[in-house]
Every structure is written in C-alpha cells, then in structure tokens.
GUDO-995640 format. One record per residue (C-alpha): residue in three letters; x, y, z. Coordinates in steps of 0.2 Angstrom, whole numbers, padded with zeros to 4 digits, always signed. Layout:
<sites>
AlaXYZ...
</sites>
This chain:
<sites>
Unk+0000+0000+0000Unk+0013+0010-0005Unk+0009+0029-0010Unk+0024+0028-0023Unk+0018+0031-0041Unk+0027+0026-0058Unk+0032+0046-0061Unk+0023+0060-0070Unk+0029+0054-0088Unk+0022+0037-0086Unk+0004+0042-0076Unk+0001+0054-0091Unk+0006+0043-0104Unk-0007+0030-0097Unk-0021+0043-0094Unk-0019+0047-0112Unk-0027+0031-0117Unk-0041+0034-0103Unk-0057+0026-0113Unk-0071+0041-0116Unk-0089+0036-0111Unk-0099+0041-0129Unk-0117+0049-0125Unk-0129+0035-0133Unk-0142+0021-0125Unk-0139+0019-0108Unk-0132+0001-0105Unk-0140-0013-0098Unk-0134-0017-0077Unk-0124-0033-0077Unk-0128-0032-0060Unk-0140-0028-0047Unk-0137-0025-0027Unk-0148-0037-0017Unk-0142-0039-0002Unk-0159-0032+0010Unk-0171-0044-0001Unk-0157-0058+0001Unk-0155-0056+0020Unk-0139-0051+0020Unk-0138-0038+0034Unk-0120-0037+0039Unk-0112-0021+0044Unk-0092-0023+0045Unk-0086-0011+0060Unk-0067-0005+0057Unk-0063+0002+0074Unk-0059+0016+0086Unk-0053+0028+0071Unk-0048+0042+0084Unk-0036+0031+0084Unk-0031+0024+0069Unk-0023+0009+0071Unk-0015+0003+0054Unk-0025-0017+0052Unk-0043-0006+0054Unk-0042+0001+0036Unk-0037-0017+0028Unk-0051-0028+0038Unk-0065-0037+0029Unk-0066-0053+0022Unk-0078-0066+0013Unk-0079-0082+0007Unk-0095-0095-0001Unk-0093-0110+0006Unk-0106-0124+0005Unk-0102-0129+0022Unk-0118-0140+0021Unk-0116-0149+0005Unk-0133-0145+0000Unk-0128-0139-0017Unk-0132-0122-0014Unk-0117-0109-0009Unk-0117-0103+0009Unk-0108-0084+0013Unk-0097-0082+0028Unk-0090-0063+0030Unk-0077-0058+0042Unk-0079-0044+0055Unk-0067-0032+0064Unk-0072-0022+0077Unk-0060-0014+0091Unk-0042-0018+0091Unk-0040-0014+0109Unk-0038-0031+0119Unk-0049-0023+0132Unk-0064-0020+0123Unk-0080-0030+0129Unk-0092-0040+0118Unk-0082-0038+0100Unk-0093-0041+0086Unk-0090-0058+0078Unk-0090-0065+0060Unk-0107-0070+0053Unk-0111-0087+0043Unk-0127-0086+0033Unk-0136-0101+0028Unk-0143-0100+0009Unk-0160-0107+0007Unk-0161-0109-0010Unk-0173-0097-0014Unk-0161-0082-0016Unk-0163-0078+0003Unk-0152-0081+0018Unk-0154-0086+0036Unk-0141-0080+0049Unk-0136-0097+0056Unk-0118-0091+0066Unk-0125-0096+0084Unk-0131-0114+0078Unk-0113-0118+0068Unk-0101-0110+0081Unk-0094-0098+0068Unk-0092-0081+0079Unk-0076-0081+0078Unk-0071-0064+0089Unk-0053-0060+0082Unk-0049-0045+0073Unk-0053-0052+0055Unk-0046-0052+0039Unk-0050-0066+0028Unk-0056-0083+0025Unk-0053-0101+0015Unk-0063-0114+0014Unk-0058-0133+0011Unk-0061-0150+0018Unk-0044-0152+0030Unk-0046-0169+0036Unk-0054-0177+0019Unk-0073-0179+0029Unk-0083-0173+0016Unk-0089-0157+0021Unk-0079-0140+0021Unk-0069-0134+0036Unk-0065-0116+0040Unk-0049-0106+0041Unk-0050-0089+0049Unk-0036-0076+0047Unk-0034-0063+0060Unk-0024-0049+0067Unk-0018-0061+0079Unk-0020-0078+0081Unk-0030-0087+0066Unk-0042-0100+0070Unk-0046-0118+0061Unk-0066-0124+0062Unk-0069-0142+0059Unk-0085-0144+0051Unk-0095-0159+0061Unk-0111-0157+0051Unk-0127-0156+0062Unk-0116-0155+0078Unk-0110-0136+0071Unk-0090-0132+0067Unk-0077-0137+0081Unk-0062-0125+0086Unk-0046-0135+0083Unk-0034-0122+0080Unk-0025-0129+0094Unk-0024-0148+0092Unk-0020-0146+0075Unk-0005-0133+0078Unk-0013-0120+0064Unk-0012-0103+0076Unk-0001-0093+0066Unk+0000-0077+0077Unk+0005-0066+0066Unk-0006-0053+0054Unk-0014-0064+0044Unk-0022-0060+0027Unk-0026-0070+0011Unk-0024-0091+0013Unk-0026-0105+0003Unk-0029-0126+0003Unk-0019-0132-0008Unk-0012-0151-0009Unk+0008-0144-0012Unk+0014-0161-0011Unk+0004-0173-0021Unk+0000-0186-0005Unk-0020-0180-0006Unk-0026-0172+0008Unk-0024-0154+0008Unk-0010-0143+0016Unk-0012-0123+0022Unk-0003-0110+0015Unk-0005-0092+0025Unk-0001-0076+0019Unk+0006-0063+0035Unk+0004-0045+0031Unk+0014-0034+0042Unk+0025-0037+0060Unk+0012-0025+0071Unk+0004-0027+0088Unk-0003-0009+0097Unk+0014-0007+0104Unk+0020-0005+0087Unk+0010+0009+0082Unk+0015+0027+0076Unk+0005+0041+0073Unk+0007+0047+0053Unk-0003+0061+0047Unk-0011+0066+0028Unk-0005+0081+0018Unk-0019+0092+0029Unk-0007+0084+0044Unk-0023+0077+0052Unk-0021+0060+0062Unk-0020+0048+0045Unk-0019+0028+0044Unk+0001+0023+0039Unk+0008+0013+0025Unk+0018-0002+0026Unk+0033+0005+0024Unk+0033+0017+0038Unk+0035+0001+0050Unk+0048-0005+0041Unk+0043-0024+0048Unk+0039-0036+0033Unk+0030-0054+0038Unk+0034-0069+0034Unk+0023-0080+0027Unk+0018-0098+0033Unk+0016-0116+0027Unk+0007-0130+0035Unk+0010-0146+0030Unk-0006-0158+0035Unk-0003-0173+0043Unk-0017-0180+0044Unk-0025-0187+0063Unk-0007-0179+0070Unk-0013-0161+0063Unk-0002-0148+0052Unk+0017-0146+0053Unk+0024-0129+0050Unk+0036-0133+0037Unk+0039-0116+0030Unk+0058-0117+0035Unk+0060-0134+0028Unk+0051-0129+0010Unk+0062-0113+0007Unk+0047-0103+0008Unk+0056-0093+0024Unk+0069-0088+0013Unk+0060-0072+0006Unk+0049-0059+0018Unk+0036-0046+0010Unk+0020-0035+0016Unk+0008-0050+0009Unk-0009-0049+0005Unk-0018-0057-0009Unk-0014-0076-0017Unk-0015-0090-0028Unk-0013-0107-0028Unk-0011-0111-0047Unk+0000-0122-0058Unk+0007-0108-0068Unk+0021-0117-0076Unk+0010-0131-0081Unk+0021-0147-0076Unk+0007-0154-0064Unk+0011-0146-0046Unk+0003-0133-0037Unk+0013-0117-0037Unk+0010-0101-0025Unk+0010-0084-0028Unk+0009-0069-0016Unk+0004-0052-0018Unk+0014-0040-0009Unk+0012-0022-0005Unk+0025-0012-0009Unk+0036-0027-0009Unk+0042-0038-0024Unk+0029-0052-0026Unk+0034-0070-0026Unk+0032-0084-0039Unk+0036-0100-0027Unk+0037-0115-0039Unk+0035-0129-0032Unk+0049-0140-0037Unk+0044-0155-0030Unk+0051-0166-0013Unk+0042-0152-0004Unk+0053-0137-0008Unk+0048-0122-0018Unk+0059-0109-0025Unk+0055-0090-0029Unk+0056-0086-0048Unk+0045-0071-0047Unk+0059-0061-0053Unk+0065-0071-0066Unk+0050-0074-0073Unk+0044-0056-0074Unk+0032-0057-0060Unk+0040-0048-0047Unk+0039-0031-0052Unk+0029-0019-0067Unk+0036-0013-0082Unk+0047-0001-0076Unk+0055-0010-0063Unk+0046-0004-0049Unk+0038-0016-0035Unk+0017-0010-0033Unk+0005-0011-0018Unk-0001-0028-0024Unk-0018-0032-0015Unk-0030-0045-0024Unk-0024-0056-0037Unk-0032-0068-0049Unk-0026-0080-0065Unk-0035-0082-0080Unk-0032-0087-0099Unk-0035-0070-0106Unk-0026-0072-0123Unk-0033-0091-0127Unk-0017-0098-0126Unk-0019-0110-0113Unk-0008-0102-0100Unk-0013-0094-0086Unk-0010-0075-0085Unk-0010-0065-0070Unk-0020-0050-0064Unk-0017-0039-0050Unk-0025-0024-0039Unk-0014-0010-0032Unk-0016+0008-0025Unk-0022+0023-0032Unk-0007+0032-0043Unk-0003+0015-0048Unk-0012+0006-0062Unk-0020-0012-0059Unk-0007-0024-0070Unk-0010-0039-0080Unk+0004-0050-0082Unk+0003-0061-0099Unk+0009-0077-0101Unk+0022-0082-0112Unk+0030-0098-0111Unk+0031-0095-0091Unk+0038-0078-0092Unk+0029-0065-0089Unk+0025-0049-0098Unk+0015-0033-0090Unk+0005-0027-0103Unk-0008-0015-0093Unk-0005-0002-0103Unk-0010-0007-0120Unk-0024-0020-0113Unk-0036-0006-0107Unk-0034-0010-0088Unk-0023+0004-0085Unk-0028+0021-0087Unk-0045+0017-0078Unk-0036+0011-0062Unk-0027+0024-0059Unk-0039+0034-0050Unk-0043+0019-0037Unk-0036+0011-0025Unk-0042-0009-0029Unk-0042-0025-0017Unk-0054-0039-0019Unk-0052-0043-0041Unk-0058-0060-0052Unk-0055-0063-0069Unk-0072-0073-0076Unk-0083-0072-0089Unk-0098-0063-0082Unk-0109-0059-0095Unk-0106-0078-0107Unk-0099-0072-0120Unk-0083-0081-0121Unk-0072-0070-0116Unk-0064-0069-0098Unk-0070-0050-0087Unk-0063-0040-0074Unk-0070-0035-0058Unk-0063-0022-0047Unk-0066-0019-0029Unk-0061-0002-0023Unk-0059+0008-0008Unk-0046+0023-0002Unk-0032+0018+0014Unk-0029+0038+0016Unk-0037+0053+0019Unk-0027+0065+0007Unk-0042+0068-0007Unk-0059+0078-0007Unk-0069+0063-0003Unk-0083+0057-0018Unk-0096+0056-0004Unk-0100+0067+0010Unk-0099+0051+0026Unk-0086+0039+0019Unk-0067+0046+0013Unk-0062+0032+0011Unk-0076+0028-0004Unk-0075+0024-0021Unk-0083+0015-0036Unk-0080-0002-0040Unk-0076-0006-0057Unk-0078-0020-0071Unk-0069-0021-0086Unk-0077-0031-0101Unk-0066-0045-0112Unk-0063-0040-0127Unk-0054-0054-0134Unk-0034-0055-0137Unk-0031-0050-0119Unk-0039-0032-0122Unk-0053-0027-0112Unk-0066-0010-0112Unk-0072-0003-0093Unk-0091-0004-0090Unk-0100+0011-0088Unk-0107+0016-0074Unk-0093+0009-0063Unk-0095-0007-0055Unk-0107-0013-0071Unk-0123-0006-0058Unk-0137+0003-0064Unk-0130+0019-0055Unk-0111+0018-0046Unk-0111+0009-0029Unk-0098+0019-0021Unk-0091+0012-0005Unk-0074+0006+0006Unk-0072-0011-0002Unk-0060-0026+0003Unk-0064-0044+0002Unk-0074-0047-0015Unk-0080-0066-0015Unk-0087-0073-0032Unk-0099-0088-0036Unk-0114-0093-0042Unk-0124-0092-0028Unk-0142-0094-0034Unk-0138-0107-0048Unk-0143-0099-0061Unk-0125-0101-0072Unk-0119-0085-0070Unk-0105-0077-0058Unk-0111-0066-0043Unk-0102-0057-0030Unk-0101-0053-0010Unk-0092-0036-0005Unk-0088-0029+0010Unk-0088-0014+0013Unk-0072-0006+0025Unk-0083+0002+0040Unk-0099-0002+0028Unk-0115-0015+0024Unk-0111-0029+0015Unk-0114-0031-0004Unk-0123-0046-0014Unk-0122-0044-0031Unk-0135-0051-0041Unk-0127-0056-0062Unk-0141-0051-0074Unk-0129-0050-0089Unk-0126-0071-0089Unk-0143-0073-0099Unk-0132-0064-0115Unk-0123-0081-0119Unk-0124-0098-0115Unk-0114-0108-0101Unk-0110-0122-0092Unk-0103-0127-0076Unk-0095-0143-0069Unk-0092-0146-0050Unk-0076-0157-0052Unk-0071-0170-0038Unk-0062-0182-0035Unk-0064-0201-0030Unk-0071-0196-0013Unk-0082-0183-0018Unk-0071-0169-0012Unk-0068-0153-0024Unk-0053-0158-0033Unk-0044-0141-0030Unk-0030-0138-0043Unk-0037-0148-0057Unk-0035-0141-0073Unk-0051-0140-0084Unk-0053-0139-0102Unk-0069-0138-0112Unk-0068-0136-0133Unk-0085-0130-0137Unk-0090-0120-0153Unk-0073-0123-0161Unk-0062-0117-0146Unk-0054-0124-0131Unk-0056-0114-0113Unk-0047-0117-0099Unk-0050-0116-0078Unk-0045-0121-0065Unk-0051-0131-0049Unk-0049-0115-0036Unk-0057-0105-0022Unk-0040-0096-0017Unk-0041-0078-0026Unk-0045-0060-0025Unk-0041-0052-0008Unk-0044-0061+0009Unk-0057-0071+0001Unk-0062-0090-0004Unk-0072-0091-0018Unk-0085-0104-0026Unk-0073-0120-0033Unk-0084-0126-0048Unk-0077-0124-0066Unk-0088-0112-0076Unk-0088-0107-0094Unk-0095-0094-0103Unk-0098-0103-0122Unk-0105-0087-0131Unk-0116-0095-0144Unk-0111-0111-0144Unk-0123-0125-0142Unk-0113-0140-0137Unk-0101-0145-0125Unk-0090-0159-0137Unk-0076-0163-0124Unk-0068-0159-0107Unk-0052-0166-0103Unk-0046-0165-0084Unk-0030-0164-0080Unk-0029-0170-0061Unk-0021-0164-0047Unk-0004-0178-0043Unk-0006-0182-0062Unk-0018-0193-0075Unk-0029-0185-0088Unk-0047-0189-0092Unk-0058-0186-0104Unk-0077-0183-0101Unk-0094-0175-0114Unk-0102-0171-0124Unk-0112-0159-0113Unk-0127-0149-0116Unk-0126-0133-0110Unk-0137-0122-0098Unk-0135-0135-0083Unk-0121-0140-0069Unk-0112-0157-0072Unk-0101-0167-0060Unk-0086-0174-0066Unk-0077-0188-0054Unk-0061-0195-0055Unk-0059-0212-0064Unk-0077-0210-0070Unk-0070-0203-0088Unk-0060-0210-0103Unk-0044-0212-0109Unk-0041-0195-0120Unk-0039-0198-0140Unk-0023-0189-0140Unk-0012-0182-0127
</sites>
C-alpha cells in the first residue's frame, strides 16, 4: 500500500489512453445490489478511528462456502471491530445459511462460527478429507481452524492441530503442495504489528491519517502447514524454502502456472516484490517471481499488490495473472508467455482506468457468457489525502468492471461497477460464485466500515454456459485440477480454485462462458498428482459433476 507512483511521464502517458464514455443508449446493469431482499444484513465495524490503528483500514473478508453440502453456496463474512484487547463483547464473523430461494438465514450461533478475532479473511476446504468443508479464519492475531462436524456445528481445533499462526494474517489458501491427497495450508502474513508498534502518521492536511507499510519497516513472513493427517499440520515453512524471502503479503494464488502438474503459490505483496514460489517438487519451492517477470511492473518498480487472480486472457492455454494496487498506480495484468511474464496493462485497457482507485478484492471470469474472460474491481481509499466522492465515507469509491474483449484487451463498463447507477463504497474482500444457480458469476463485497454487498449477475442470460463441480474419488472438490472444455470450435481453460481476490475464498466449480455455442464436445481434466481424463459431450445451460476415474482415456495427449 505503497503511496509511490510510476512518475509523472508514465501516469500521463497512461491517462492518455483513458477510454471516453460516448453519449448514446444507456447500457443494460450486469448487476444488481440485493443484499436487503437476500438477507444479508452485515455491517463490517473497522474500529476506534480516533485512533487509527493501521489493520482497521485493511479488515474485511468473505468467502462461499457450502459448508452443508446441500448444493447451494453458503456466505461467511469476516468482521473487525476494536483492536484494543480490552474492549468487551467484539462483534463476531457471521455465517449465513442459503435457502435456495435467493434468501439467507443467519445461522452463526447454531454452527459456532463467531469467531471474535480482529478479522481479515477466509478459505474454505475439507482439511481432514470428511466430506464437508472446514474453515480457516485469518486474523490480526492468532488465526483459528473450524472443523465442520455437520449437524453438531463447526469445532475450534486451532490448537490440536498446531494451525495458530499469530502473526497478521491476510489472504490463505488449501492447496495439496505435495501430491499425498489431503490438503495442506498456505498463509499469507501482512505486516509485524501489535498496538505497541504503532506510530501516529498524518495526511498532507497533517490530520491523524492511517500509515503505510513501509513506515513500520517490519515485513512478515509468510507460513506453510503441512497436513498430517490425525497428527494435525506441521509448519514446514523453513524446511520448503518458503522462509527464505519476507514481504507485506496480502492477496494469493494457488495455481499451476508453469503447467508441469504441481501446485505453485504466488503472493501479492504491497510495496514489496511479489513471489512466484514454484513448487519444485520433494516439498521445496523456489521464488522465480523475478526471473520470470512477475515480481515487479514494467518499469522495474515493486506495486502495492492487494487482490490477485489467474486467467487465460489471450486463449493460449496459459494462465495470465491479474493484480489490484493503490491509487497512482495502475492495476497490471501479467501475460503469459512460455512461463515468463509480460506486463501489458498499458495497452490492454486496464490501466488508465485504475489509476484513480485504490483496488483489493479482483476476479478474472466471464460474467456476461460471451466467451471471453472480465474484470472486476473492488475499490476503496487507505488515506485521507483527497476531497472525498461522498460526504460520510473518505475512504469511498466506485468499484469497477472491465469487459473482455478478446486477445487480452478489455473495455471498462459504464457506470462503474457494471450497476445501474455507481455503488460507491470502502471495499475489501470481493467473493465470487454462483450463488443462486442460475449459471452465472455473482459477487459478495464488503464494505471497509460499511454493509455488505450481494451482487446479483443479470448479464449471464447474454450467452450460454455451463458449469462442472469437479471431484475427486471421494467426492471432495478436486482443487488444482485443470479443466478444459472445446466447445464451438475453441478450447477454454479453468482451474479447480477458491483461493483468489483479496482475503477471500471463492466458489470452486469450473464455469464457462460458451457465447453462442450450443454443445459441450469434450472436457479433458487434467488431475491434481497427475492422469488425464476425458469426459462429454455436454449440453449446456446445466451444472455437471465430473469424478475421477469415472471418464476416458483421452484420444490424443
């Protein structure tokens, strides 16, 4: 977070190619705000702002999780509150129940889910290979594991396990790093602070202001967990290499970005180089993020990396990489190519239009069905230094969406945020899934200090889809599968993932927006540990299961 810009030249260079609205028809809302009808009635508190203590403007997470396997995806949003240790009766994390019917049911007291840390964010993943999904809780603190144990509620079993990390938790992902199938715990640690740390830092008015990063000068390091089954997780972040590197961490990915078959990870720091850590295999990863072009933007210069996401952008069957960073800074999309990568922002039309904004929570998906991968942006101010857009919130800005194009080019949506009229708010955490299974992509925000966003797609109805919930032998999503469907002459590729955007976990099911095309004639998995499978045709317009060892041998490899 990082208040650093690229210099005057390159700003003016980028706003230059700033798209113009044209007068004309008003545009047709890709989405529509329902959280009230949806009852969704969270209100995220950051905290004792006389004071302002640094974590309060970062706080806010969410993630879907069907924690009751009932098909239908379930929200869990993270909560604040008062960093003072004394503080009585803190306002906990909420878990709503979806009821299929487009409405939620608070259900926190029944599951056990209140957790009372100073939030941050959330993943969801089925720890000890159960069947149902368990939940990781990062905090400003000590983070907290909850075992699901179905009708009995969620179990606290951060201790037995040994999955505490006490540090500033952020973004975290389950991911199975080592191949022996049960998944392991990645956790990304923002910066070394506790109240005793604090300083006071002011705004160019040289009123009390919230700091940056840099002025504590105390980087984290970020943690691994190796699961071990019935004898809980090891910290194995020494053993791996992963300790070996230290940054202001905040968003992640757990991705196979050089495509030879094991997960890799990849961090989002803020003001700090990023890191590719590729997994080399024997349980060791290396960090090739500035080799490979990912460490740093055009010019060199590190960004205040917050959300990240991976997508094919291009059609080439690699995944490319997307990032959010602070205002004066552009959001950057990394392409691809032959596992080195390129920042094109500039001439992709992501650039000039996030220069303005200061983005977190971020998905690359194909909102409206036409083929072609999208860009959401969640936004929100860390600073008090500009006039503020509305009279009650400084810290509030638009959120912004960024139709595909095609070729890695993409066109921002106007109004802002693809609304009928701008949503202007603090957003963090922006979770995304399909949430009313209908087909198409929704979203969860939450606001910074605000209420809670559902985001209904209306745009999915302008091409045709199709969605495939992929598991493996035991029924458990197979996370990190690779997913290919060829339909109307063209092959599109996802992966198996919930770990993305900014302190968020999002819905795991592969989805595909076909455009016009009418069929489904092949998906070929490639499977987490190895093997490939070949499964279709499909129609499309409905949600499939594909399970391991239930498809054929591909024609070709």
């Amino acid at each position: 977070m990082t208040r650093r810009s690229w210099g005057a030249a390159i700003s003016l260079c980028v706003l230059a190619t700033a798209a113009v609205l044209t007068a004309g028809e008003e545009p047709a809302p890709w989405f529509e705000e329902v959280s009230a009808a949806a009852g969704i009635d969270f209100v995220h508190v950051r905290g004792g702002e006389i004071r302002h203590w640094f974590p309060e403007i970062m706080s806010g997470g969410a993630g879907w999780c069907d924690y009751d396997g009932d098909g239908d995806l379930d929200l869990y949003l993270v909560q604040g509150g008062d960093l003072d240790p004394r503080t009585p009766n803190r306002p906990g994390n909420r878990m709503y129940r979806n009821l299929g019917d487009g409405t939620f049911a608070d259900v926190t007291t029944e599951t056990r889910l209140g957790d009372t840390g100073y939030g941050m964010g959330v993943a969801c993943g089925d720890y000890d290979g159960d069947g149902d999904l368990d939940l990781y809780v990062t905090n400003v603190g000590a983070n907290a594991l909850y075992r699901n144990d179905g009708e009995r509620g969620f179990t606290d079993t951060t201790a037995q396990t040994g999955t505490g990390d006490a540090g500033w938790g952020a973004s975290a992902a389950f991911v199975d790093y080592d191949g022996d199938g049960d998944l392991d715990l990645f956790v990304v640690n923002y910066v070394d602070w506790s109240p005793e740390r604090e300083i006071v830092c002011s705004s160019g008015a040289r009123r009390r202001d919230y700091c940056q990063p840099e002025n504590y000068n105390a980087p984290g390091r970020d943690t691994l967990y190796r699961n071990d089954g019935e004898r809980g997780f090891t910290d194995v972040t020494s053993e791996s290499g992963i300790s070996s590197a230290y940054g202001d961490g905040l968003g992640v990915l757990a991705e196979d970005l050089d495509l030879d078959g094991r997960p890799d990870l990849y961090v989002a720091n803020d003001g700090d180089p990023n890191q590719l850590w590729i997994n080399q295999g024997g349980g060791r990863f290396q960090d090739r993020a500035l080799l490979s072009g990912a460490a740093v933007n055009m010019i060199g210069q590190a960004e205040a990396g917050m959300g990240v996401a991976a997508g094919d952008v291009d059609g080439d069957g690699a995944l490319d990489l997307f990032m959010t960073h602070l205002r004066g800074e552009t959001n950057t999309l990394y392409v691809n190519r032959d596992g080195f990568f390129e920042d094109v922002s500039a001439t992709a039309g992501v650039a000039a239009a996030g220069v303005a904004y200061t983005g977190f929570g971020t998905a690359l998906a194909d909102f409206d069905h036409d083929g072609e991968l999208d860009v959401y942006v969640a936004n929100g101010r860390v600073g008090q230094t500009l006039a503020p857009l509305v009279e009650d919130d400084p810290f509030a800005e638009p959120n912004q969406l960024f139709r595909g194009l095609g070729s890695g080019r993409f066109d921002e949506v106007m109004p802002r945020g693809g609304t009928a009229s701008e949503l202007v708010g603090n957003s963090r955490a922006a979770a995304f899934g399909d949430y009313d299974n209908d087909g198409d992509i929704d979203v969860a925000v939450v606001e910074n200090g605000g209420r809670a966003r559902l985001l209904r797609n209306l745009a999915g109805e302008r091409g045709r889809w199709v969605t495939f919930r992929v598991v493996g032998v035991d029924g458990g999503d197979a996370l990190g599968a690779r997913v290919g469907a060829r339909a109307g002459g063209r092959t599109r590729w996802r992966t198996v993932t919930s770990a993305y955007s900014y302190c968020a976990s999002n819905d795991p099911r592969a989805h595909f927006g076909l455009g016009e095309a009418a069929v489904v004639e092949e998906v070929r998995v490639l499977w987490p540990g190895g093997g490939t499978e070949s499964f279709g045709p499909f129609e499309t317009g409905k949600l499939h299961e594909l399970r391991r060892g239930s498809g054929r041998r591909p024609s070709t490899d």
